[in-house]
C-alpha positions as CSV (number, residue, x, y, z in Angstrom):
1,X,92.2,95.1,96.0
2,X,90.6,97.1,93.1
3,X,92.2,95.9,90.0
4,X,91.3,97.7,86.2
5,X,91.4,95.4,83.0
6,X,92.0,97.3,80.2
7,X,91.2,95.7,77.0
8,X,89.1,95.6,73.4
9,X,88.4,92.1,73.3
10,X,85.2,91.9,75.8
11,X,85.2,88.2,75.9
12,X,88.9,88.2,77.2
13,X,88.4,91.0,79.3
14,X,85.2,89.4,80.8
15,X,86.5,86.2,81.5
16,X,89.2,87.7,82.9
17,X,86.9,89.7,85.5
18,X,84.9,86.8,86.1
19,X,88.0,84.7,87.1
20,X,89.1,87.8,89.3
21,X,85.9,88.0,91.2
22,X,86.0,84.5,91.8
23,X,89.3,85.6,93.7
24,X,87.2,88.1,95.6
25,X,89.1,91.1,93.6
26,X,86.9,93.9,93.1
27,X,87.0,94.3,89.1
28,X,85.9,97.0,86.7
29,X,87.0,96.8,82.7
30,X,87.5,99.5,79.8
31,X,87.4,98.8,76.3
32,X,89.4,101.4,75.0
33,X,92.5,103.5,75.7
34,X,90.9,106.8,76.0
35,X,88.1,105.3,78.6
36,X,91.0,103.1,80.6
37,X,93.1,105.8,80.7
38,X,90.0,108.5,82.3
39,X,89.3,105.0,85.1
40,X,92.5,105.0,85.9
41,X,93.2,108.4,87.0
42,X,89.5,109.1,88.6
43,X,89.8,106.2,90.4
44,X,92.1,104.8,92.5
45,X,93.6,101.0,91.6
46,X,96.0,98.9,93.0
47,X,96.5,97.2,89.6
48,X,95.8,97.7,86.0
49,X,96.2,94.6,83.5
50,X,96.4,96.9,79.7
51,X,96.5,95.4,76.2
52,X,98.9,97.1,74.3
53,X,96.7,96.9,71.1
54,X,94.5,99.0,71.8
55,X,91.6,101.3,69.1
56,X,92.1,104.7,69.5
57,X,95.0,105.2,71.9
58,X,97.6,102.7,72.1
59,X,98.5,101.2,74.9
60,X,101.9,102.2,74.9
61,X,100.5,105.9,75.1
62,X,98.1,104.5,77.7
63,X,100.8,103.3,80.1
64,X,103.1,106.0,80.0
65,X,100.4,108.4,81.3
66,X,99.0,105.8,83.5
67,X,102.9,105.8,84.7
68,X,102.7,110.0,84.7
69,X,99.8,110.4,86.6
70,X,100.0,107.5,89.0
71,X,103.5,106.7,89.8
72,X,102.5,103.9,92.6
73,X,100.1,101.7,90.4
74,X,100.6,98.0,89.3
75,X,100.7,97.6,85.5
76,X,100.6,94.2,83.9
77,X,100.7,94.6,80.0
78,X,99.1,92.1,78.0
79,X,100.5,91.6,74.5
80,X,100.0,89.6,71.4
81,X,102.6,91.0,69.4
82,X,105.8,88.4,68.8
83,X,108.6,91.5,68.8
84,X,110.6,91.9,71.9
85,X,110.7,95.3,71.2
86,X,106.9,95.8,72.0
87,X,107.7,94.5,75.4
88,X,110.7,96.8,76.2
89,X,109.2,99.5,74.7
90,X,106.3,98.8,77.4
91,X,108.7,98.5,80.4
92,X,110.5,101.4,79.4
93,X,107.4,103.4,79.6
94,X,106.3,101.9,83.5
95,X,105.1,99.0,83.3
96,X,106.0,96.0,85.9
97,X,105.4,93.3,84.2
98,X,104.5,91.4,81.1
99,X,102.4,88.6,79.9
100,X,102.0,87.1,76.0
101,X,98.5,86.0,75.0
102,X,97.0,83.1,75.2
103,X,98.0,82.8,78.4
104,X,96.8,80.3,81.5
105,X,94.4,82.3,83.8
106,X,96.1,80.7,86.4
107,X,99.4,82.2,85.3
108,X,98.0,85.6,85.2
109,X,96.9,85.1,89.0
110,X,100.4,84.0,90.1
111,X,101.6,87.2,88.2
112,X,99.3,89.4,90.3
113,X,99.6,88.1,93.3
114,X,103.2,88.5,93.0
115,X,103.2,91.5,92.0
116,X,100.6,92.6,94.5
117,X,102.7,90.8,97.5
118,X,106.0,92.5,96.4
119,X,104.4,96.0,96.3
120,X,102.6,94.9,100.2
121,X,106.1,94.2,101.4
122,X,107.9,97.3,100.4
123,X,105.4,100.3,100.5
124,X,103.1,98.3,103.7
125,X,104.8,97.5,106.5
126,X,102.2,95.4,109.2
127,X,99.9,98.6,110.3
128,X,99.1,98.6,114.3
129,X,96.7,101.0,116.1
130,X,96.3,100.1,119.4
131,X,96.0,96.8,120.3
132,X,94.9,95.9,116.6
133,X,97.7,94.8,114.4
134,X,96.9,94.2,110.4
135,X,99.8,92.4,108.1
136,X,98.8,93.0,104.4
137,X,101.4,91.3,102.8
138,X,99.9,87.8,104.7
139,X,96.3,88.9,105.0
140,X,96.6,87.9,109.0
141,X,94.8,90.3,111.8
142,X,95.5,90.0,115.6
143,X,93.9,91.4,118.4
144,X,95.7,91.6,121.5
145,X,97.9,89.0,120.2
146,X,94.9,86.6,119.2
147,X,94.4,85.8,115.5
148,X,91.2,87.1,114.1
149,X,89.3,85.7,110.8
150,X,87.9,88.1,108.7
151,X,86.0,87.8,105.5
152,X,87.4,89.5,102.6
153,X,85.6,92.5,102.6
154,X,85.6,92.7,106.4
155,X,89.6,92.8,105.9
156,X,89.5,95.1,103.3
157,X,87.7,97.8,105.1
158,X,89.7,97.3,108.5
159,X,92.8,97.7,106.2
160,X,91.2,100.8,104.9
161,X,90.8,102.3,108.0
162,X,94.0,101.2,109.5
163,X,95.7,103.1,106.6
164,X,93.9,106.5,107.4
165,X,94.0,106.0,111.3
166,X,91.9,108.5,113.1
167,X,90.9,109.9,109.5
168,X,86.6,110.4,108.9
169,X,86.4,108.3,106.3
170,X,82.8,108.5,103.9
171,X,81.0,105.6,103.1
172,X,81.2,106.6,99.3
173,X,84.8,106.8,99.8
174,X,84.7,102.7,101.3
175,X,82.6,101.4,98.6
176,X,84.9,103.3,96.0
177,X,87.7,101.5,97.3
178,X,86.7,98.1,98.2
179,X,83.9,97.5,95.7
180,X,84.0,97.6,91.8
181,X,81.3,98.7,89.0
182,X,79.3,95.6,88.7
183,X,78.3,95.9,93.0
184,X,74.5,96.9,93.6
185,X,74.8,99.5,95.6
186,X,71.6,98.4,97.5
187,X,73.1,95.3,98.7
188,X,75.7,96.9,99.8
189,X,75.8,97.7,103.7
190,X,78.4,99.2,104.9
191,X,77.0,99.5,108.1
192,X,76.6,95.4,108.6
193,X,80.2,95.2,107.6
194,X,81.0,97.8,110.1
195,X,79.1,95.9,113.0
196,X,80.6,92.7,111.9
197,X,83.7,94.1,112.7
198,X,82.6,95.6,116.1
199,X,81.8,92.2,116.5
200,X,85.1,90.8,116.3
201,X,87.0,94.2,118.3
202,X,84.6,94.1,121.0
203,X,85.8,96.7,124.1
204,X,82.9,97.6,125.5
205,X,84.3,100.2,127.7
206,X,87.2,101.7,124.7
207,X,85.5,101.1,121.2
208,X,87.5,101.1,118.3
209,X,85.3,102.6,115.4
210,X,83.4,105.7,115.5
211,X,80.4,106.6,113.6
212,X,79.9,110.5,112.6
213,X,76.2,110.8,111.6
214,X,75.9,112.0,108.1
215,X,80.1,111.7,108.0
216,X,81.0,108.2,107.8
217,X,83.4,106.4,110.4
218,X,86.7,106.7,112.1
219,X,89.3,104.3,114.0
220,X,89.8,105.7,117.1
221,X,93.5,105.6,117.5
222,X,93.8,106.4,121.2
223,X,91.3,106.3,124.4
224,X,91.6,110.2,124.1
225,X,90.0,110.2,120.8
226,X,87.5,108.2,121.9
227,X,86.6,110.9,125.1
228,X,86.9,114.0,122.7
């Protein structure tokens, strides 16, 4: 999960990244309206947590064309202000949820992951290509009816491929979506991660991921693919 904090006061917004990490999210942060709202619609979040109070562009300006632009993303709006009407007026414009500061970091996790496992239920029904089958509401994998454990990132990127089956998907387009700013990119292997995962699917005779030199990978989603 790739989640977006935006939010002027960088200690908050920092500790809030940190506590996120900790939680193996994949964080990045924006400090002001204009720059939250440009991450927001270049890249592609599960969930943004936006301050209403905000320099430049308000946040209530921010959310409705967060809302506009991306009609499927998570917003959690975080608020100081004491008026009701500041939170209705943020609902009413697309966000999901609320939370009034200072808040308990726990709390703001609970808030997530219910938001997150609501939006799992309804739009991501358990995904299945061939003998594979991947819940993302529970975070459980089975392969031919076994349980498999997978790191987080190991079930990240089989979720990502599961949800583009039998698409060539780049590695730039995997680290995008399952890593945040702060990664260095050169301990980053995508390829470990992909044999890892070979690892765990191993049919020696029917493999389940491709490789495309100089493309990036595929799932193979039936025994023809895999003979084409």
């Amino acid at each position: 999960m790739r989640i977006l904090i935006i939010e002027d006061e960088n200690d908050l917004a920092e500790a809030i990244a940190i506590t996120l990490r900790d939680s193996l999210y994949a964080v990045d942060i924006a400090n002001d309206g204009q720059t939250g709202l440009f991450k927001s619609i270049e890249i592609d979040y599960d969930l943004i947590i936006l301050d209403l109070n905000l320099p430049g562009m308000d946040g209530l300006q921010v959310c409705q064309a967060i809302r506009e632009k991306k009609p499927d993303v998570f917003i959690l709006i975080l608020t100081a202000r004491a008026e009701t009407n500041d939170v209705i007026l943020g609902l009413d414009r697309g966000a999901d949820d609320y939370l009034t500061k200072p808040f308990q970091m726990g709390e703001l996790e609970a808030r997530l992951r219910t938001l997150l496992r609501r939006d799992l239920r309804t739009r991501e029904p358990i995904l299945q290509v061939r003998d594979i089958r991947l819940d993302p509401a529970t975070r459980k994998v089975w392969h031919k009816n076994k349980l498999i454990r997978l790191s987080f990132k190991e079930f990240a990127l089989l979720h990502y491929l599961m949800s583009r089956p039998g698409e060539v998907v780049t590695q730039t387009e995997i680290v995008d979506h399952i890593w945040d700013e702060e990664v260095d990119l050169f301990a980053v292997s995508v390829r470990v991660h992909i044999h890892n995962l070979r690892k765990k699917f191993r049919d020696s005779e029917n493999p389940y991921i491709e490789t495309l030199i100089g493309q990036g990978y595929r799932l193979i989603t039936t025994l023809e693919d895999e003979k084409d």
